[in-house]
C-alpha positions in Angstrom: 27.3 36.7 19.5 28.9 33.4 17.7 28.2 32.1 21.2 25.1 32.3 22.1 23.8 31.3 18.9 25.6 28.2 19.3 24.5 27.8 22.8 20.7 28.7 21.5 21.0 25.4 19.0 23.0 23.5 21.2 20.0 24.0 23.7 17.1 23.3 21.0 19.0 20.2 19.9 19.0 18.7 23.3 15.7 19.9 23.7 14.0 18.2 20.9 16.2 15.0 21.4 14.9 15.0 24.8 10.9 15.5 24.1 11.1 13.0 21.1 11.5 10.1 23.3 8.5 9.0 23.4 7.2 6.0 26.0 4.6 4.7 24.2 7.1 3.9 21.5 7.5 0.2 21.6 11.0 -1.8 21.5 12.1 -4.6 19.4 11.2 -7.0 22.3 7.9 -5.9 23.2 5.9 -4.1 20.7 2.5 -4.2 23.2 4.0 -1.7 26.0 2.7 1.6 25.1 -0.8 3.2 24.4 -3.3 2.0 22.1 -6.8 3.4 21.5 -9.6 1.6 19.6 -10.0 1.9 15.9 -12.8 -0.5 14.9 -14.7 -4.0 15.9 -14.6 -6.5 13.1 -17.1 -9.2 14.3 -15.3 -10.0 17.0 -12.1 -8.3 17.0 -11.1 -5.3 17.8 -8.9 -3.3 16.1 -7.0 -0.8 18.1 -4.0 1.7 17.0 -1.1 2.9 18.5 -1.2 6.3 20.0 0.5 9.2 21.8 -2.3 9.2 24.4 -5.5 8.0 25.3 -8.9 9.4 23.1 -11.2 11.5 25.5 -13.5 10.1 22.8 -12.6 6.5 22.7 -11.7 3.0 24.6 -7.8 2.6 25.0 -5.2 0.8 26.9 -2.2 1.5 28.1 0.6 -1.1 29.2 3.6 -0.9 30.6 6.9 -2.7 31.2 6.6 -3.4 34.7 2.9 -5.4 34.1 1.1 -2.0 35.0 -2.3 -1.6 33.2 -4.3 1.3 32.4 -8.0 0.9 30.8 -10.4 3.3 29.4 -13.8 2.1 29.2 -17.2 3.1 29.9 -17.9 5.0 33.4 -20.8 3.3 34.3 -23.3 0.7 33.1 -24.8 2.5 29.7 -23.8 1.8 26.7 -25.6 4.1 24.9 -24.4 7.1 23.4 -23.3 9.8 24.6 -20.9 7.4 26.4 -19.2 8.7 29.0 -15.4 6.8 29.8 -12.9 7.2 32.6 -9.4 5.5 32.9 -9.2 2.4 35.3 -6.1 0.8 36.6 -5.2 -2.9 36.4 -2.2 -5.4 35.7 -1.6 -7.6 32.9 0.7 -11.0 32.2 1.5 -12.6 29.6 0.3 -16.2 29.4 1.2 -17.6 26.2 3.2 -16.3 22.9 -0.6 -15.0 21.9 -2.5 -14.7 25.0 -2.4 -11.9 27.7 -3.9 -12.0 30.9 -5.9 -9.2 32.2 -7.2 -8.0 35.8 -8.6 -4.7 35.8 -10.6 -1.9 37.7 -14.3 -1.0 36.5 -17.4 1.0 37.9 -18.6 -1.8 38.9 -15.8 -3.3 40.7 -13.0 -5.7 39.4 -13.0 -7.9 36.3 -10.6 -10.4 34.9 -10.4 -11.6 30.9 -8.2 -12.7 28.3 -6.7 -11.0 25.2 -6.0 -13.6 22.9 -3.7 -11.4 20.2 -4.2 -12.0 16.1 -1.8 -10.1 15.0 0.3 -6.8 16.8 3.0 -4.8 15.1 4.7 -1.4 15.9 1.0 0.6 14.5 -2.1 -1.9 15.1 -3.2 -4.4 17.4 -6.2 -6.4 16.1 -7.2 -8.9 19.7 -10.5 -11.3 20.9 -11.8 -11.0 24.7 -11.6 -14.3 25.7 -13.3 -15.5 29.1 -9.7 -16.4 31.4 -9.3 -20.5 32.2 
């Protein structure tokens, strides 16, 4: 009996330890890679948060290490409410310390812009579109 209780928390350790890895938990060297989904505008930045997943609900992102993009955005040209969204792949590269580069999917075909970055830590990423050079 001794045993298989031990075996049964043995088991649950390893289980938890391997479901709380997370990958949309950033590293120390690249606190972008993950998911983020929008929280707010502020004139013209938008504020987005980290998250375990994208929002049905909301826009989002997610990057990944290998320059892999994933954007969720409107699914076709209305803006108005009820918006409908859908997830569109893309790639994205860093330009500058500040400045990422991205080349992305939509309804209407491809587009390309720039994310010029204010600030980004491990919870919030706070960003300007910028028309690319």
């Amino acid at each position: 009996m001794k045993t298989s209780i031990t075996l049964i928390f043995v088991s649950a350790a390893l289980f938890i330890a391997a479901c709380s890895e997370e990958p949309t938990q950033p590293t120390s060297t690249a606190p972008l890679i993950g998911t983020w989904v929008e929280l707010r505008r502020e004139a013209d930045t938008t504020v987005m948060r980290r998250a375990p997943g994208l929002d049905a609900e909301k826009p989002g992102f997610v990057f990944n290490l290998e320059g892999k993009f994933q954007e969720r955005m409107n699914s076709g040209w209305c803006g108005t409410p009820p918006i409908v969204y859908a997830n569109y792949a893309g790639e994205w590269t860093q330009q500058t310390d500040s400045t990422i580069h991205i080349d992305v999917d939509y309804w209407g075909g491809r587009t390309h812009y720039d994310m010029r970055i204010i600030s980004l830590d491990f919870s919030e990423l706070r960003f300007v579109h910028e028309p690319p050079h």
